[in-house]
VMD Tcl script that draws the C-alpha trace (Angstrom):
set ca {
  {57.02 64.17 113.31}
  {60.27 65.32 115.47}
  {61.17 61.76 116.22}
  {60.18 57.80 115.11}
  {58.22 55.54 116.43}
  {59.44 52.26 116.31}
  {56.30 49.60 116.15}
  {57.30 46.84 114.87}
  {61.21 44.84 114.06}
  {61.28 41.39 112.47}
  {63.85 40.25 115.24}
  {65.13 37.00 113.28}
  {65.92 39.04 109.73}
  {66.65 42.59 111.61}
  {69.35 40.54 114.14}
  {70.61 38.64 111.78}
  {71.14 40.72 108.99}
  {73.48 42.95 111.57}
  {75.23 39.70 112.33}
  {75.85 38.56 108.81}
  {77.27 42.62 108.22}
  {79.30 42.30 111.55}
  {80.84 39.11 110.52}
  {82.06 40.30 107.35}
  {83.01 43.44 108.77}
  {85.61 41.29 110.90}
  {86.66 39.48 107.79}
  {87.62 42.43 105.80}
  {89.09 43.47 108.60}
  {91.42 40.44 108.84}
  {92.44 41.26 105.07}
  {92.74 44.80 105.71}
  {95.55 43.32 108.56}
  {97.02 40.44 106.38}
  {97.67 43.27 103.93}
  {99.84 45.52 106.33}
  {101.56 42.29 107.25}
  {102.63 41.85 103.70}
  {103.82 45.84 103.99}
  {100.82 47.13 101.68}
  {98.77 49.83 102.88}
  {95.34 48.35 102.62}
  {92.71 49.81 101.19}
  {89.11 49.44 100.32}
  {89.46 49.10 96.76}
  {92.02 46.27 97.54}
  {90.26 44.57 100.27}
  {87.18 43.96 97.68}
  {89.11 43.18 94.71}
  {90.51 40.24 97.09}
  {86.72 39.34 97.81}
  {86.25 38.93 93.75}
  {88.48 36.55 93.41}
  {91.23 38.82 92.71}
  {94.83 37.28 93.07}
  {96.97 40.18 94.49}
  {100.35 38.53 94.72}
  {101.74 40.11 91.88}
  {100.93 44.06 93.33}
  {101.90 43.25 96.36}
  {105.34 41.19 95.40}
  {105.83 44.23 93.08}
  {105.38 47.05 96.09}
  {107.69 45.22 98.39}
  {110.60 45.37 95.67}
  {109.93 48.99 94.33}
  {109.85 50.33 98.07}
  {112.78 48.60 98.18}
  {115.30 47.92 95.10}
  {113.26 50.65 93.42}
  {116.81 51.69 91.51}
  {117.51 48.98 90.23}
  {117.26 48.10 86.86}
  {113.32 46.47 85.88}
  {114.84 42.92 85.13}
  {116.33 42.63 88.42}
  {113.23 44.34 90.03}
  {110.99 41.51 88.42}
  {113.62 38.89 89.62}
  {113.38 39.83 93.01}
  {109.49 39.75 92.57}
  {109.28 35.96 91.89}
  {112.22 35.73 94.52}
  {109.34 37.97 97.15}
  {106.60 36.11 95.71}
  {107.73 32.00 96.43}
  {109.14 33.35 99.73}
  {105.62 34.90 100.60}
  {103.57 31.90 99.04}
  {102.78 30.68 102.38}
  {102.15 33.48 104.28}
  {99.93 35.24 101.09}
  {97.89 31.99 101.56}
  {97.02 32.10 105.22}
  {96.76 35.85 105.51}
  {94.96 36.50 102.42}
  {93.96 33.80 99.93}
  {92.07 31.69 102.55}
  {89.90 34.42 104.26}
  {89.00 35.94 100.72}
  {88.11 32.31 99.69}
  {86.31 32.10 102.70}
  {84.51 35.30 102.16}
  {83.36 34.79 98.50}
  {82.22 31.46 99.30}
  {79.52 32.71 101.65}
  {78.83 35.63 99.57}
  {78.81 33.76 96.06}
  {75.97 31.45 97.61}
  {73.43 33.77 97.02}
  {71.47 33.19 100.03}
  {72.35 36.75 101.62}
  {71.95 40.45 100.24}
  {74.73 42.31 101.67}
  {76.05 45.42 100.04}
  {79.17 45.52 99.89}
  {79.20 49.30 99.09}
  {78.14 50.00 102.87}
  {81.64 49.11 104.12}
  {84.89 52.01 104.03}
  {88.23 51.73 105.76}
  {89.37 54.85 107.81}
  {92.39 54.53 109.40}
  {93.42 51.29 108.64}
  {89.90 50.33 110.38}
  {86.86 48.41 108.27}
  {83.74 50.72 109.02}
  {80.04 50.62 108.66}
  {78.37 53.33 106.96}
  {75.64 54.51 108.80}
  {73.58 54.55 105.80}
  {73.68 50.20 106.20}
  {71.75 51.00 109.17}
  {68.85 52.64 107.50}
  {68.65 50.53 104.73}
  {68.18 47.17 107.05}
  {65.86 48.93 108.92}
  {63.92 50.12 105.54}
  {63.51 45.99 105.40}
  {62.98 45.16 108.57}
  {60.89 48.03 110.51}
  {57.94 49.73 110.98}
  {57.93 53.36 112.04}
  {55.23 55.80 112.78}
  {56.57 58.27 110.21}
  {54.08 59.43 108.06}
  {51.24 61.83 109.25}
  {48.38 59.10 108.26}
  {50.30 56.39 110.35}
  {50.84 59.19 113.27}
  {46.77 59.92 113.69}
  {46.16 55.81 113.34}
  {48.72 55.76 115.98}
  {47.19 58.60 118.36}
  {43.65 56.48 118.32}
  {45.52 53.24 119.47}
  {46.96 54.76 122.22}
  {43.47 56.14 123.02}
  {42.06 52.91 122.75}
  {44.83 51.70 124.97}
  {44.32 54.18 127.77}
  {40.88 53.69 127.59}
  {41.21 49.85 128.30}
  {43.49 50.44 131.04}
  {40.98 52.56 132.91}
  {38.22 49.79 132.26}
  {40.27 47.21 133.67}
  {40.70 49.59 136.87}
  {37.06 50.31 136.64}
  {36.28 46.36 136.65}
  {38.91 45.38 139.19}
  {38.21 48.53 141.55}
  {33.75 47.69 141.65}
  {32.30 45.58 144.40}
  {30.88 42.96 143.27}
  {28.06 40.61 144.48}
  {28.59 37.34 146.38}
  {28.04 34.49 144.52}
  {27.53 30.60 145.63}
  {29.90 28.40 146.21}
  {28.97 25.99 143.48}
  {28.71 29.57 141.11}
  {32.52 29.81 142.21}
  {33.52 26.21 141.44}
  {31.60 26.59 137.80}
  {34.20 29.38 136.99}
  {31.75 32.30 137.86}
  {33.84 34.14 140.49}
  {33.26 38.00 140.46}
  {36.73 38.63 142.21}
  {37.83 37.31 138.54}
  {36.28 39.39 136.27}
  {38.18 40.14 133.59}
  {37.42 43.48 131.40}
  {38.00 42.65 127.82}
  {38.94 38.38 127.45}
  {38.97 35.69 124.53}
  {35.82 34.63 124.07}
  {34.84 31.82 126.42}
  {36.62 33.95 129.66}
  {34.42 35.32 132.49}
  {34.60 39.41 131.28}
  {32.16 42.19 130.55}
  {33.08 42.71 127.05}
  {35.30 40.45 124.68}
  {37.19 40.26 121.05}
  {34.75 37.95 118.66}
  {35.92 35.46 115.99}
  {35.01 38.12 113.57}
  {37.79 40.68 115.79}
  {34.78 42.99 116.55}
  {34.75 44.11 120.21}
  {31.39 43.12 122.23}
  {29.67 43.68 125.73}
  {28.78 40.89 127.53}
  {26.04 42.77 129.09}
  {24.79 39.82 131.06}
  {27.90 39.50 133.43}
  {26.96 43.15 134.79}
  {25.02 41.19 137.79}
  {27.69 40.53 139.36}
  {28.80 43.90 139.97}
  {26.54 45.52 142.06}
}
mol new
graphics top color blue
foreach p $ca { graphics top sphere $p radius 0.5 }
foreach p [lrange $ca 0 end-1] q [lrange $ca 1 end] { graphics top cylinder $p $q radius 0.2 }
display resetview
């Protein structure tokens, strides 16, 4: 088949399984930002390290001081590293330690699949891989895709055209006059109904065993 045919989309797993995605698409994003703050070039490999558990303090003390006393000898690089580090303590915290927390907390519960591997960062931007898309909908969708599923498919909308041109068939016929008391018992011919539930006034009907019968007495009242 050239194209899909959507049938069928759980909406409460399909919408919320993009929602859980998009939230922790923001989330990484906010690391990805908390990292530039700190002057280190996020990247994807970082930003999930951080969602482990990962403290980064140490890289991140140690980038500041190489990009900048990067001649000096190593013990007074390392000195300036605890200096970087208690002077960044609070802002490491709110930019980075909390949100990862935050993160791993949900995803450590266990109660959501997300795959992690679906995210990338391009330009200093978290992105979804399109390939997230797919696999959600592999969960969550029906397609016509398959040539058995396609000729299934082809008699349905048979079956629907069909009905639609009964029900114009029904509603279009004259039909006989009936009492007044007929028309207070429910029996009104300007109400006939083409297919119904069983127990509503129509010419044919679904039964409790989901077979599809005529009520071939109701014909008298379309003349």
């Amino acid at each position: 088949m050239e194209e899909r045919i959507l049938v069928y989309k759980d909406p409460v797993e399909y919408d919320g399984t993009i929602k859980r995605y998009q939230w922790l698409a923001k989330m990484m994003q906010e690391l990805a930002d908390g990292l530039k703050k700190l002057n280190v070039e996020p990247t994807i490999t970082l930003i999930k390290r951080l969602i482990k558990g990962e403290d980064l303090r140490a890289l991140i003390a140690s980038k500041n001081v190489s990009d900048n006393f990067g001649d000096m000898p190593k013990v007074m690089q390392k000195t300036f590293q605890e200096m970087f580090d208690k002077e960044n303590e609070a802002d490491y915290k709110e930019l980075i330690e909390e949100k990862a927390a935050r993160i791993g907390g949900v995803l450590n519960k266990g109660e959501y699949i997300i795959n992690r591997s679906f995210f990338d960062l391009k330009d200093g931007k978290i992105i979804l891989s399109p390939d997230h898309i797919k696999e959600i909908e592999s969960r969550c969708c029906v397609y016509i895709d398959t040539p058995g599923r396609e000729a299934v498919y082809k008699n349905w909308l048979q079956l629907v055209e069909a009905m639609r041109q009964f029900d114009e068939a029904v509603k279009n016929a004259a039909k006989i006059e009936v009492s007044e008391f007929q028309r207070h018992s429910g029996i009104d011919p300007d109400y006939l109904q083409a297919v119904a539930v069983p127990g509503r006034f129509s010419l044919a009907k679904i039964n409790y065993e989901g077979k599809l019968v005529l009520n071939g007495e109701n014909f008298e009242y379309i003349q």
